[in-house]
N, C-alpha and C positions, 0 to 999 in steps of 0.2 A: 898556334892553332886556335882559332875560334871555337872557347869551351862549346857555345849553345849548339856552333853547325856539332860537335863533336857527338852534345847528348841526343841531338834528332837523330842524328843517323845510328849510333848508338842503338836505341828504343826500336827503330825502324828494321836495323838486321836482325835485330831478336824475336821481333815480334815478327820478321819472314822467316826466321829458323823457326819459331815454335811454331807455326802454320806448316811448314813445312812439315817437321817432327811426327806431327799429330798424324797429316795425312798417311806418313808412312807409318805410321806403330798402328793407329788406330786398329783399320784393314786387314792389319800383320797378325793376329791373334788366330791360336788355335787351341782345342782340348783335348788336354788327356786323353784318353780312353778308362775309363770306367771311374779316375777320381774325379772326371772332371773339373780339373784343376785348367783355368786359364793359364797360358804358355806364350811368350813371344816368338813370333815365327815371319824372321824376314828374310830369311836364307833359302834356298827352296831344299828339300827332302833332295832331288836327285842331286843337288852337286856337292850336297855333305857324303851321300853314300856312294859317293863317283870317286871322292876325294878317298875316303875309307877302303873302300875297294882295292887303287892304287897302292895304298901303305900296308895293305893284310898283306898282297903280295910280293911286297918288297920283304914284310919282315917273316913270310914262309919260307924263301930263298933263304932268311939269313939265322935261322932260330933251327937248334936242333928238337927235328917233328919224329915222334913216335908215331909207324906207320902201318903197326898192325898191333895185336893183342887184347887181354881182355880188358885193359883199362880203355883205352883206346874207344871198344867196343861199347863200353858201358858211356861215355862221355855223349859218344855218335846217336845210342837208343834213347838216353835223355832227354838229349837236343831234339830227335824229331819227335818225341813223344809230347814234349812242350809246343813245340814248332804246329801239330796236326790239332791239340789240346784249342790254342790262342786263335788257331783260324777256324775251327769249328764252331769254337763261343761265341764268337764275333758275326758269324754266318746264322747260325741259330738265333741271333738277336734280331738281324734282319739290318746290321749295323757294317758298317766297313771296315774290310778287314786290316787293320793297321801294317802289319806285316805284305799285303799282296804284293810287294815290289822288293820284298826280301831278295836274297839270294845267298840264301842259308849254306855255310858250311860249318867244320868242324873240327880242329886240330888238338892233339895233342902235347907239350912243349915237354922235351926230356929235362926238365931242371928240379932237382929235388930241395933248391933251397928258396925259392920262388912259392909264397904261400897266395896263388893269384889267379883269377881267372877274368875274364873281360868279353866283352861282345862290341865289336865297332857298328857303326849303325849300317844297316843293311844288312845283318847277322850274319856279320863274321864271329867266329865264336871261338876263343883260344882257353883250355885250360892246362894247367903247370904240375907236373906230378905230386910239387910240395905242395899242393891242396890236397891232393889226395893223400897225405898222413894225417890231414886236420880231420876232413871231411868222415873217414873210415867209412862212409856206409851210401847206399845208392839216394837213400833219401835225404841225406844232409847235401849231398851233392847237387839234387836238382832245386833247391834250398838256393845256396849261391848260381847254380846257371841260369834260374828263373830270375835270381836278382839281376843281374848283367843283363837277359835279354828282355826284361822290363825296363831300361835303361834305353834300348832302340826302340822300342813299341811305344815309350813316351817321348821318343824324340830330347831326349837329354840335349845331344849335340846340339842340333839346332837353335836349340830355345838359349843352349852356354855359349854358341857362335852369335847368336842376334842380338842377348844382352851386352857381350863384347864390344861389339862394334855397334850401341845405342852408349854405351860409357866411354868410349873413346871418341867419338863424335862428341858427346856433352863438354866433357873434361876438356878438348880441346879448343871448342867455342870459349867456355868459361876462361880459359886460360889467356885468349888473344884480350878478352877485357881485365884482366889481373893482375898484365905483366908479366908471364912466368911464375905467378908465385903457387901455382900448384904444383906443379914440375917440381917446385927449387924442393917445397914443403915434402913431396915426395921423396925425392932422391936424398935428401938431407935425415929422414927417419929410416930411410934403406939404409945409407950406407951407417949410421949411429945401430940398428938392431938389425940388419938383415934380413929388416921382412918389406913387403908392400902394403901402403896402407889400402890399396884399393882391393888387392888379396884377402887381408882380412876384413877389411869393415863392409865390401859389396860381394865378393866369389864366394867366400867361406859357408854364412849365413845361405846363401843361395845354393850351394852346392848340397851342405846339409836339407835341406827340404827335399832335392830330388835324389838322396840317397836314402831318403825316409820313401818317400815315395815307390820308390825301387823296389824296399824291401816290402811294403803290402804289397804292391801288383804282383811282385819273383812270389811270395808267400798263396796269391792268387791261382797267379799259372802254373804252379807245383800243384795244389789240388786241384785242379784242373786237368793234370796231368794224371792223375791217380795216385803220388805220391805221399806219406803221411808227413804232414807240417808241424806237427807237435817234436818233432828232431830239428828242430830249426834254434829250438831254445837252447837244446845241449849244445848242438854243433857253437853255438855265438859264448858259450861256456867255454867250451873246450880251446874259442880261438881268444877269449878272453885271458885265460889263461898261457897261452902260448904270447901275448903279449903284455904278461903280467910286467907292469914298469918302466914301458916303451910307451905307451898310449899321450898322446900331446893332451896339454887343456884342450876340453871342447870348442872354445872359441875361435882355437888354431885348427879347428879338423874341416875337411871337409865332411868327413863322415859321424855321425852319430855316437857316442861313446860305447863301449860293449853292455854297458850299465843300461843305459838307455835305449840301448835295441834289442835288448832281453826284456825290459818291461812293455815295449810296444809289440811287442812278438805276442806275448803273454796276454795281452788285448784283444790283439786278432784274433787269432787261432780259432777260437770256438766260431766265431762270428763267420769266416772263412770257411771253414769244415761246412757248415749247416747252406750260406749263400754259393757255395762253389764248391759243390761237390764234382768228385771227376765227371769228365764227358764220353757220353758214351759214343764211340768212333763207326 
């Protein structure tokens, strides 16, 4: 092969991938809602919550749903309390309401060893009995449901599906000029430790910021909601301690350590109470 024809065309595909690249991310950006943190958005909102949609209802068929009673009751008054709170605020700002394309429900999952709650994007909203031994009280409760469904209202998915598919697009470019040797360099530290280095060194880092994130907006639309946020410190106590000596290094978590979201808790709160007091409905 002719090295020189090799490095023209070389320079010439990269420099039509990056023109390429550019025109697509550029364009592709979107913000928050209130931290106005820029977000990658090349996927569109409906066929992440098209896709979500599908899977709520595949795994309501298949999950045992508690279908009446008072905890049931109290998950349901949370959720639309937050749910009427997020679209009010939004409406009163003269701003768009992040949620208008919701399609809010609410289940409750019989599992008492499941310490979990979740919101798929386009609020679907699943909470697990074994929260509710963590939780003990209405207000630690909407604490974590406000964090889950600050997680669809910043479009979490989206922005984790866009980055996805902007690193496996790169990595495989980079790769066709390498030889394999990302691939080989990959798979050779998987199977020696059992992790991914693109897990840790690109999702991790990334995943922690939008579950920082999570917790001021859920910390937001909890008083918002009228609920008192200063139980937010105990409840991250209390689950701190129900994970005394399980918690991974930080650098392996997606999530924050209990350490670290007790002190960023402890920042908020006042700031919170005083800029986002509840709304009056």
């Amino acid at each position: 092969m002719n090295l020189n024809m090799y490095n023209i065309n070389r320079r010439k595909f990269l420099g039509l991938f990056g023109c390429s690249c550019c025109s697509l991310i550029l364009p592709s950006c979107s913000t928050v809602p209130i931290t106005e943190r820029k977000q990658l958005s090349l996927i569109p909102e409906s066929k992440i919550n098209q896709q979500a949609a599908a899977a709520y209802e595949d795994f309501r068929k298949k999950a045992k749903i508690i279908n009446k009673g008072s905890q049931l009751k109290e998950v349901v008054q949370i959720g639309k309390k937050i749910e009427v709170a997020v679209s009010t605020f939004f409406k009163n700002k003269n701003e768009e309401d992040p949620t208008k394309n919701f399609g809010w429900d609410y289940i409750l999952v019989d599992n008492d060893k499941v310490v979990n709650a979740w919101c798929m994007p386009g609020g679907k909203i699943a909470v697990y009995t074994g929260l509710l031994k963590i939780t003990k009280n209405t207000d630690a409760l909407s604490i974590v449901m406000g964090h889950e469904i600050a997680h669809a209202v910043a479009k979490h998915s989206v922005e984790r599906a866009s980055q996805a598919m902007t690193i496996n697009l790169g990595t495989t470019v980079a790769d066709i000029f390498l030889g394999g040797a990302i691939n080989r360099t990959r798979n050779t530290i998987g199977q020696n430790t059992g992790m991914d280095i693109f897990r840790i060194g690109i999702f991790n880092p990334f995943g922690r910021k939008q579950e920082t994130e999570a917790d001021y907006l859920g910390l937001i639309f909890s008083s918002l909601a009228g609920y008192d946020i200063r139980e937010s410190v105990k409840l991250w106590e209390r689950m701190a301690e129900k994970n005394k000596g399980k918690e991974p290094p930080v650098f392996l978590s997606t999530h924050p350590s209990s350490k670290k979201r007790i002190e960023n808790l402890k920042n908020w709160i006042n700031e919170i109470i005083i800029k986002y007091p509840p709304i009056k409905v």
